[in-house]
C-alpha positions as CSV (number, residue, x, y, z in Angstrom):
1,X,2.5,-48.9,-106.0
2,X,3.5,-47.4,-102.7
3,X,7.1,-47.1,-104.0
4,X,6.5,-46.1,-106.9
5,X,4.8,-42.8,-106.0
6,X,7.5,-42.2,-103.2
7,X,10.4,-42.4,-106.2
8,X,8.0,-40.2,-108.6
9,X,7.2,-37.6,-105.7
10,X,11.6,-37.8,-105.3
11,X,12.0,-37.1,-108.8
12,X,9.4,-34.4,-108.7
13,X,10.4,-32.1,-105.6
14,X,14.2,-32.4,-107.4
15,X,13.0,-31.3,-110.8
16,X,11.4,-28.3,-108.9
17,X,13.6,-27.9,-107.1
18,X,16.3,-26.9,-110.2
19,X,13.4,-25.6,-112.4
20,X,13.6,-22.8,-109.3
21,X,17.1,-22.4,-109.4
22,X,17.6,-21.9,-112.7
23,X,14.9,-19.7,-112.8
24,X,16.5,-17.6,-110.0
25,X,19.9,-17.7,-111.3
26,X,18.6,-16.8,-114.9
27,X,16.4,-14.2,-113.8
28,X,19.2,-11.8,-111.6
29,X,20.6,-9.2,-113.6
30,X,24.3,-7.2,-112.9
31,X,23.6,-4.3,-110.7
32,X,25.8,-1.7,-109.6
33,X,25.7,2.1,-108.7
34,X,26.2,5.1,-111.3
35,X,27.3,9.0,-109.6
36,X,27.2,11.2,-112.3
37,X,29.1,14.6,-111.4
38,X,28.4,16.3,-114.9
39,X,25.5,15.5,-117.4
40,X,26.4,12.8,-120.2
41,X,24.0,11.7,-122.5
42,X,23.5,8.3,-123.8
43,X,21.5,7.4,-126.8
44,X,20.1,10.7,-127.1
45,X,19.4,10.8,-123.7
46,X,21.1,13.6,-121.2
47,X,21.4,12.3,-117.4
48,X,22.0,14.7,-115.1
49,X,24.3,15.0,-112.3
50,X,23.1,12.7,-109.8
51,X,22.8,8.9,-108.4
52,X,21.4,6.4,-110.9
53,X,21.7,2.4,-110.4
54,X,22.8,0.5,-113.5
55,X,21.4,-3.3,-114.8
56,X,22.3,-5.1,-117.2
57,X,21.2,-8.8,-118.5
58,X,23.1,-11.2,-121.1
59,X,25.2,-13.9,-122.0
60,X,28.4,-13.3,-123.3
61,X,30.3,-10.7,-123.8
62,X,27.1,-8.8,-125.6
63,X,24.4,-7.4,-122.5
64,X,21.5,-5.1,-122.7
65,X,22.1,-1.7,-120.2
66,X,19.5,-0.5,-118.6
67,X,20.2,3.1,-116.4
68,X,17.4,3.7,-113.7
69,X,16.5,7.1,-111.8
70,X,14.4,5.9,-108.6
71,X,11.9,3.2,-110.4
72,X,11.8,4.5,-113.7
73,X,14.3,2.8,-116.7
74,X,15.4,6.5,-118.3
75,X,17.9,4.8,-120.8
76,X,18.7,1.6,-122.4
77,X,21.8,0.3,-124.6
78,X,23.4,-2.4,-125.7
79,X,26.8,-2.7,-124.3
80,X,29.9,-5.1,-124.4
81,X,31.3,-6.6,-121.3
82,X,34.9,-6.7,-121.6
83,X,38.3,-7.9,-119.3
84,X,40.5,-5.5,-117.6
85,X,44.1,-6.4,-117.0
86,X,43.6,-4.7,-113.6
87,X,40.5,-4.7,-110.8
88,X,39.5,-0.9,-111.8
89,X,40.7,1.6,-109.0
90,X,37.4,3.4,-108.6
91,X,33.8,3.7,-109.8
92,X,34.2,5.6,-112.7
93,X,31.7,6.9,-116.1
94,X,34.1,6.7,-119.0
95,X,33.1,9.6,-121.7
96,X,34.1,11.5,-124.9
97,X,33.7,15.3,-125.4
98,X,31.5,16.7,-127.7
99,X,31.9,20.0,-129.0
100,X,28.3,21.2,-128.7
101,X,26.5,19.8,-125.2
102,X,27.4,17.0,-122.5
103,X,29.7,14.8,-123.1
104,X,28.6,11.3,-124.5
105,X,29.4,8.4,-122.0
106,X,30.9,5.6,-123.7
107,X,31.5,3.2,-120.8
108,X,31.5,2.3,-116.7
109,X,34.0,1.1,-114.9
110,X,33.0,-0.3,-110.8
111,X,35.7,-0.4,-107.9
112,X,37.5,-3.6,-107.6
113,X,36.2,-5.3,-110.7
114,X,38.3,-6.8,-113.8
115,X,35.8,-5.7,-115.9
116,X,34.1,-2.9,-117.3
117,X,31.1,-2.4,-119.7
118,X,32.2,-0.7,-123.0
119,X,28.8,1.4,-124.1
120,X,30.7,2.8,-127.7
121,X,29.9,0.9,-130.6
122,X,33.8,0.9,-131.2
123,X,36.6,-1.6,-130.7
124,X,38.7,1.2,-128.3
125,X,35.8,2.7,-126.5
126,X,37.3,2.1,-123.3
127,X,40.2,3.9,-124.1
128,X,39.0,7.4,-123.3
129,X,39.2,9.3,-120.3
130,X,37.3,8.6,-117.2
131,X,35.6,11.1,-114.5
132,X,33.7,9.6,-111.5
């Protein structure tokens, strides 16, 4: 009986233990920083020059985006994770003029990575211009 419970107990603590890991693992979201020099707006939202930090949670290529001002989520959209054929040179907001008001950004690019987050709901979005 003694044996029993020992192996149970062993089988326990390791089932725990990787019901914790995986809920660790499936609970951390991308971060990264977001300078904004010039107002954009973003789903009908206009951010203003400043320092935002930017989340987003998925599998696959399709994430949700989440852009946050101190504690407060100001905007949300979905977004598309996609390669780059080079680690990105800088931080950078990709965006596309408007004609009447900020420009609209369409995607972020983050120092060193070979990837970027296309925020357009095109195929090219990440094709624009960039400003940091």
């Amino acid at each position: 009986m003694l044996m029993k419970f020992a192996t149970v107990s062993k089988s326990l603590v390791m089932a725990l233990a990787l019901l914790f890991a995986a809920g660790a693992f499936a609970s951390t979201a991308n971060k990264a920083n977001l300078e904004l020099n010039d107002s954009v707006t973003l789903n009908g939202t206009t951010l203003k020059p400043g320092d935002y930090k930017v989340q987003w949670e998925g599998t696959g290529p399709n994430v949700e985006l989440s852009i946050i001002e101190g504690k407060h989520t100001i905007a949300k959209t979905s977004a598309r994770v996609v390669d780059l054929p080079a680690p990105a040179t800088n931080d950078a907001a990709v965006t596309v003029k408007n004609e009447s008001g900020p420009n609209s950004l369409t995607g972020l690019r983050f120092h060193g990575k070979k990837f970027a987050l296309d925020l357009s709901q095109e195929s090219d979005g990440m094709q624009g211009g960039s400003s940091k």
